[in-house]
C-alpha positions in Angstrom: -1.3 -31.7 37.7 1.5 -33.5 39.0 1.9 -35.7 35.7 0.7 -32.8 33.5 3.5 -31.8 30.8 2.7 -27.9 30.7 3.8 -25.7 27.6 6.7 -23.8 29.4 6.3 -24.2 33.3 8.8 -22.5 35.8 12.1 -23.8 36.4 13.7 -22.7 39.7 17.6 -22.8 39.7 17.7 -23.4 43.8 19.2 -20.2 44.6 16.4 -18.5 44.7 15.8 -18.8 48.7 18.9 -17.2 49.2 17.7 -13.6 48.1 14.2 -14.6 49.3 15.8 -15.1 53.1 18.2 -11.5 53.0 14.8 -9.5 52.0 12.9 -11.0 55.1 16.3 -10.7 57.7 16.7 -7.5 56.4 12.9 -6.5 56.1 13.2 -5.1 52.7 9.4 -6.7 51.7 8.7 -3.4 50.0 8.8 -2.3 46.1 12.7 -1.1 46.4 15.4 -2.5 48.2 19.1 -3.9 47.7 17.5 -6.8 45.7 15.6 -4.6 42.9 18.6 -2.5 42.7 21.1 -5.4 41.7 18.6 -7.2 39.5 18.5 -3.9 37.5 22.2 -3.5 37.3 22.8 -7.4 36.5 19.6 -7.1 34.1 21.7 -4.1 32.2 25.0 -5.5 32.2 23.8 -8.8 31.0 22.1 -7.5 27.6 24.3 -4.0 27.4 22.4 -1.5 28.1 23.5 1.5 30.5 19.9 0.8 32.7 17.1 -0.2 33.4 13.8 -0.2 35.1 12.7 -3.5 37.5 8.5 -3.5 37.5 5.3 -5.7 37.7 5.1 -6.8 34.3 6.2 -6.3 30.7 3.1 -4.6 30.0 4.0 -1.5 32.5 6.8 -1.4 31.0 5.2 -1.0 27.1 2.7 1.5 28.8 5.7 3.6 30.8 7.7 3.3 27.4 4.8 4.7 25.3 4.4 7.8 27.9 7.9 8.5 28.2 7.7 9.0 24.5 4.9 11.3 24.5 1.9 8.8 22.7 -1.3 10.6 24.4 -5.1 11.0 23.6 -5.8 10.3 20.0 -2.0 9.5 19.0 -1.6 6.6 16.2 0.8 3.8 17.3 2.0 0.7 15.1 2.1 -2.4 16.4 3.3 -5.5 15.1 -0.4 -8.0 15.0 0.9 -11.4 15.5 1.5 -11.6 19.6 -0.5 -11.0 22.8 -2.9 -8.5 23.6 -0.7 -7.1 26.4 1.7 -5.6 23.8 -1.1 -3.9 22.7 -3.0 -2.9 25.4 -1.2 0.2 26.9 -1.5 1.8 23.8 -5.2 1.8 24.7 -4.6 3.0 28.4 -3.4 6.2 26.6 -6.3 7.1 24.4 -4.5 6.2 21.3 -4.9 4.1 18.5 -3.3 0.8 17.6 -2.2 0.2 13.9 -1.9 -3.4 13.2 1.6 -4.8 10.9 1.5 -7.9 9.3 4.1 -10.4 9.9 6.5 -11.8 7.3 7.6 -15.4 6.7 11.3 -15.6 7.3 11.1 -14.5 11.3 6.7 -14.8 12.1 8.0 -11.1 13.0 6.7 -7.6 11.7 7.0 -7.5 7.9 8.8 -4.2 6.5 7.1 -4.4 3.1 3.9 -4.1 5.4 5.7 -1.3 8.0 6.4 0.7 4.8 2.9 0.8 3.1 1.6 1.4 6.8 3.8 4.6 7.2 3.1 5.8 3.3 -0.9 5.8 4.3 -0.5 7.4 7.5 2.2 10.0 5.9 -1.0 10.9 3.2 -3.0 11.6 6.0 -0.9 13.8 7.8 -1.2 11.4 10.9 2.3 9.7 11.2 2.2 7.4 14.4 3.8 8.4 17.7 5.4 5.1 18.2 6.4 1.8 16.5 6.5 -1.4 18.7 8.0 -4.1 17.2 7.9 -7.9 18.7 10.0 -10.5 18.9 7.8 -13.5 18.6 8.4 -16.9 20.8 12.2 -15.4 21.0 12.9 -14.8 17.4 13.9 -11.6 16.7 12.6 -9.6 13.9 14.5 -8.0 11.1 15.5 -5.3 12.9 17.9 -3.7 10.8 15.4 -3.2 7.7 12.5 -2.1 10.3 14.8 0.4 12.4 15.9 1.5 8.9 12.0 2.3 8.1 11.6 4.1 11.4 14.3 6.3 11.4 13.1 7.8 8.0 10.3 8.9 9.6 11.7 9.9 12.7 10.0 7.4 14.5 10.5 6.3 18.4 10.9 2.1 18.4 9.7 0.1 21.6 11.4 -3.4 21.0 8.8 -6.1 22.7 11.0 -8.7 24.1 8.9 -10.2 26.7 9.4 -13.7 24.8 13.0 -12.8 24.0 15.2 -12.3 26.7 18.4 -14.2 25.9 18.0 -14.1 22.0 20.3 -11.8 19.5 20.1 -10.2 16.4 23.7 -9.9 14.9 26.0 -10.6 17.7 23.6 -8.2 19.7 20.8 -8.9 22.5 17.7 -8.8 21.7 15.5 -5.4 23.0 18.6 -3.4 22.9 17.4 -1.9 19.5 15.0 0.2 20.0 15.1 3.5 22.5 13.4 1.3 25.0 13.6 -2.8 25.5 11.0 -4.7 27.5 11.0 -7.7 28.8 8.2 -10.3 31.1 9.2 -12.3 33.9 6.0 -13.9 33.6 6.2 -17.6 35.4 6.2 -18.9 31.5 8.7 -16.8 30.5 12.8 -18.2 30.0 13.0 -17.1 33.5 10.8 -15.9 36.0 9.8 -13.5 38.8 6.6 -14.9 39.1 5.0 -11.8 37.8 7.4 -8.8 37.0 8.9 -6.8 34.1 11.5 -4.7 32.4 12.2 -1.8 31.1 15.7 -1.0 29.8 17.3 1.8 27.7 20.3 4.0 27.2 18.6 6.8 28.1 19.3 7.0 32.1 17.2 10.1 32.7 14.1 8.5 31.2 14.5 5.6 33.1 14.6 7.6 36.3 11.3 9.3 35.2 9.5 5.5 35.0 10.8 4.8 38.3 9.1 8.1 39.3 6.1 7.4 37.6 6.3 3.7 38.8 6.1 4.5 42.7 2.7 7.0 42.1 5.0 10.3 40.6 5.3 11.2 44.1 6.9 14.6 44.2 10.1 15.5 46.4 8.0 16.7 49.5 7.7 15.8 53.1 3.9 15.4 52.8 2.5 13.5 49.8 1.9 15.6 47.0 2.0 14.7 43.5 1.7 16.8 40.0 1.5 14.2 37.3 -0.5 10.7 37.2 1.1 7.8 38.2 1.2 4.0 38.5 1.6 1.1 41.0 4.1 -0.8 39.0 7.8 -1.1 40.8 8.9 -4.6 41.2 8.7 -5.8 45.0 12.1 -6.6 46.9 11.2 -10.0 47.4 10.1 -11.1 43.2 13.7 -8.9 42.5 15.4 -11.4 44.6 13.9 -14.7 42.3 14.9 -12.8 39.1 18.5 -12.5 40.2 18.6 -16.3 40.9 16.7 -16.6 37.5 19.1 -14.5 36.0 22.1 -16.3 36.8 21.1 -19.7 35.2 19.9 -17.5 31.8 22.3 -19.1 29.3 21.5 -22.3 31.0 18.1 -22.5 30.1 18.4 -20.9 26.8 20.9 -23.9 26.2 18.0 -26.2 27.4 15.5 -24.4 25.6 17.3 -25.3 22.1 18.0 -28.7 23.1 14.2 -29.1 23.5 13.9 -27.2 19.9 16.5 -29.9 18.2 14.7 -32.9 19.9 11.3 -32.0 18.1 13.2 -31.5 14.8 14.8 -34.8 14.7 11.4 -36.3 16.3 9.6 -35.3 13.9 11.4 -33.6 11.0 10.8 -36.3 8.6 6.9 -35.6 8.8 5.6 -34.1 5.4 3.6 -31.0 6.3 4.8 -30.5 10.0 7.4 -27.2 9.4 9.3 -25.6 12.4 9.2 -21.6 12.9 12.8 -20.5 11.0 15.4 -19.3 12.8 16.5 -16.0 10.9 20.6 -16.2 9.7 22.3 -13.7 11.7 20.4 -14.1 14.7 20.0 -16.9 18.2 16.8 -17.3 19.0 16.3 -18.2 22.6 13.2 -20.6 21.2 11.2 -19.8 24.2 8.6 -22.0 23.1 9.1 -24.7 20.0 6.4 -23.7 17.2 5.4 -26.3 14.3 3.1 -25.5 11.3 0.9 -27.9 9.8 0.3 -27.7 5.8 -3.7 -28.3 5.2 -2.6 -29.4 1.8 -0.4 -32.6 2.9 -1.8 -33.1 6.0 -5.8 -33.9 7.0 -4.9 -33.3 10.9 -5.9 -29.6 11.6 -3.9 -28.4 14.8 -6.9 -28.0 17.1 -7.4 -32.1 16.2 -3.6 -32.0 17.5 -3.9 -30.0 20.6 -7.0 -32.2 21.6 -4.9 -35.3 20.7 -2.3 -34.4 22.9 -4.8 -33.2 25.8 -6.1 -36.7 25.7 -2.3 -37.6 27.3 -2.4 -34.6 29.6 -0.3 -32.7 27.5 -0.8 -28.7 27.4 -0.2 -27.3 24.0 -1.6 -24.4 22.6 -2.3 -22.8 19.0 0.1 -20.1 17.9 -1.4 -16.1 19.1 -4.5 -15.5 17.1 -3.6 -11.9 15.5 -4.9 -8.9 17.4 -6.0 -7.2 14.3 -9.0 -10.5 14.4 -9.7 -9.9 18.0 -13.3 -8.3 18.2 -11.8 -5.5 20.8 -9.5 -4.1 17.8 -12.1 -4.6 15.3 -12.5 -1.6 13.1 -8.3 -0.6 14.0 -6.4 -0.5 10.1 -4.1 -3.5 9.3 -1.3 -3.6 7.1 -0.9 -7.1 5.2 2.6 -8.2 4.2 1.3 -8.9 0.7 -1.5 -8.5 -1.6 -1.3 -12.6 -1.8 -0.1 -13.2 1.7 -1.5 -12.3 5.2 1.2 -13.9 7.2 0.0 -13.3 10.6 -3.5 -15.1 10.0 -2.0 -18.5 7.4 0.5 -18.9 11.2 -2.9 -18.8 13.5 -4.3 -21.0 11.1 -1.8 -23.8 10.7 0.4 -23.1 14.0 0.8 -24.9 17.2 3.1 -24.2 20.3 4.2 -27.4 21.7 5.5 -28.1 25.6 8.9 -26.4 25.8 9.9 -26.0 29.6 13.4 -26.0 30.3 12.9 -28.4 33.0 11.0 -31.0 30.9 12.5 -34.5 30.9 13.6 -36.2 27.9 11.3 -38.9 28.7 8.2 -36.4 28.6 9.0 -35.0 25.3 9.5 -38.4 23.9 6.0 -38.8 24.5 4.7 -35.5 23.4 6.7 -36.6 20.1 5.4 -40.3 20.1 1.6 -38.5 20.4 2.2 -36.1 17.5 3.6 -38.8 15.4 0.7 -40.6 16.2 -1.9 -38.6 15.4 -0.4 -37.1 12.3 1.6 -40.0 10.3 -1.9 -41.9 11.2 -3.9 -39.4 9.5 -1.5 -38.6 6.6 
């Protein structure tokens, strides 16, 4: 593993130890403490929101933001298709259903022409959804203004998905600060990490006091332990606060390095007929999390499973892009809206998309040889 170049590996800024060494000579090891309390505060301030939430993962945060909103037992929420499950997945843990949305092409993000067809049919049904969560794919953000637009007419609550976007902005504004509640994943893949660990953030302070509640088992205000409502295991520990608040400090650093990475592959291997990069939508920064090519069957023979193996064969880790949750056999049967009668954006980017190595702390030396590989395999094969 030493030589391995991973897809997005963690990248320590060297302060962490600091905050790691005033939770254990303070003993705050538990889930609260001086550390969760700043990150939250410096989490807030950083993207501009009035709070926020510190727990054990993005998805808590998704499954707190869907309960805060009311989604219960047989409640309909749409949810863009083209990401990981755990976007998904809380919707489940309430007893409602998930609606899949295409994506369209200019962002790989959740298509409006298929959010509006998606809200007609469930408005002729009588069963609008509860919800909308929208995701902002490998740290491009989706068109938010023509989606929020699409919501509101409805009256619609938005969840903004950032997990992949922390760092990213739509129109001079951070990313998963749209919605009435942002999440984000500290994941150890993520732009910066707690190891494991999450966020919730909104404008809405007295919600975000009711996750913390429900986040620390809804225990109610009494001397003995008594509780009214269920609740969940999901505040972020003292100690994995303390790495996010060294993380957070070198953010714009390794957003800065993570577009470096982006521009390397792009003169690399621009000139390759067939290879496209994922777009970068005007109006918006994308943090490019992770560096995303496509690969045109019709100009190139080299499928991208051939180019994943190719570069596994040099101990390279590269991965194909998420395979749409409205094809995973757990969903099957769940409705799916396509972005066009000619077009089903979501599944053409599983078929032809690959995620390449794109940790911040990857030497220039390593991606020269990830690019060398590609170029290899594909100008070979041409």
């Amino acid at each position: 593993m030493a030589d391995r170049i991973l897809l997005s590996a963690p990248h320590m800024s060297g302060n962490e130890q600091r905050y790691i060494n005033e939770a254990f000579e303070t003993n705050w090891i538990a889930p609260l403490g001086p550390n969760v309390n700043a990150f939250e505060e410096e989490l807030a301030s950083y993207v501009g929101m009035k709070g926020a939430a510190a727990l054990s993962s993005g998805t808590a945060a998704i499954h707190l933001a869907l309960e805060l909103i009311g989604v219960g037992k047989d409640d309909r929420v749409f949810c863009s298709s083209l990401t990981f499950i755990a976007s998904a997945n809380p919707i489940v843990y309430l007893g409602a259903e998930p609606v899949f949305i295409d994506s369209e092409p200019d962002t790989w993000n959740m298509s409006p022409n298929a959010l509006k067809r998606a809200f007609k049919d469930a408005e002729q049904e009588g069963r609008l959804p509860k919800a909308v969560i929208i995701v902002n794919l490998y740290g491009q953000s989706a068109k938010m203004d023509e989606l929020l637009e699409i919501c509101e007419q409805y009256d619609v609550t938005v969840v903004e998905d950032a997990a992949e976007s922390l760092g990213s902005e739509y129109k001079g504004k951070k990313s998963g600060t749209f919605g009435k509640y942002g999440v984000y994943s500290f994941n150890g893949n993520k732009i910066i990490t707690t190891s494991g660990g999450g966020m919730l953030v909104s404008d809405d302070l007295e919600a975000l006091e009711r996750a913390r509640f429900l986040a620390t088992q809804a225990r109610d205000q009494a001397k003995h332990y008594q509780h009214s409502v269920t609740g969940y295991n999901y505040r972020l520990s003292n100690i994995l606060a303390g790495v996010g608040r060294a993380q957070l400090e070198v953010l714009d650093d390794r957003v800065k390095e993570k577009r470096e990475i982006f521009n390397r592959y792009v003169e690399g291997l621009g000139d390759i007929e067939g290879l496209e990069f994922m777009p970068e939508l005007e109006g918006t920064f994308s943090n490019r999390w992770l560096s995303v090519i496509t690969l045109d069957p019709e100009k190139n023979s080299v499928s991208p499973y051939e180019l994943i193996d190719a570069l596994e064969a040099e101990n390279i880790e590269a991965r194909p892009v998420w395979k749409p949750l409205h094809m995973q056999p757990v969903f099957e049967g769940n409705k799916f809206f396509v972005h066009s009668e000619n077009d089903t954006v979501s599944e053409r980017l599983f078929i032809t998309g690959v995620c390449l190595p794109s940790g911040s702390a990857m030497k220039e030396d390593e991606q020269a040889l990830v690019i060398s590989v590609i170029r290899k395999k594909l100008m070979g094969a041409t």
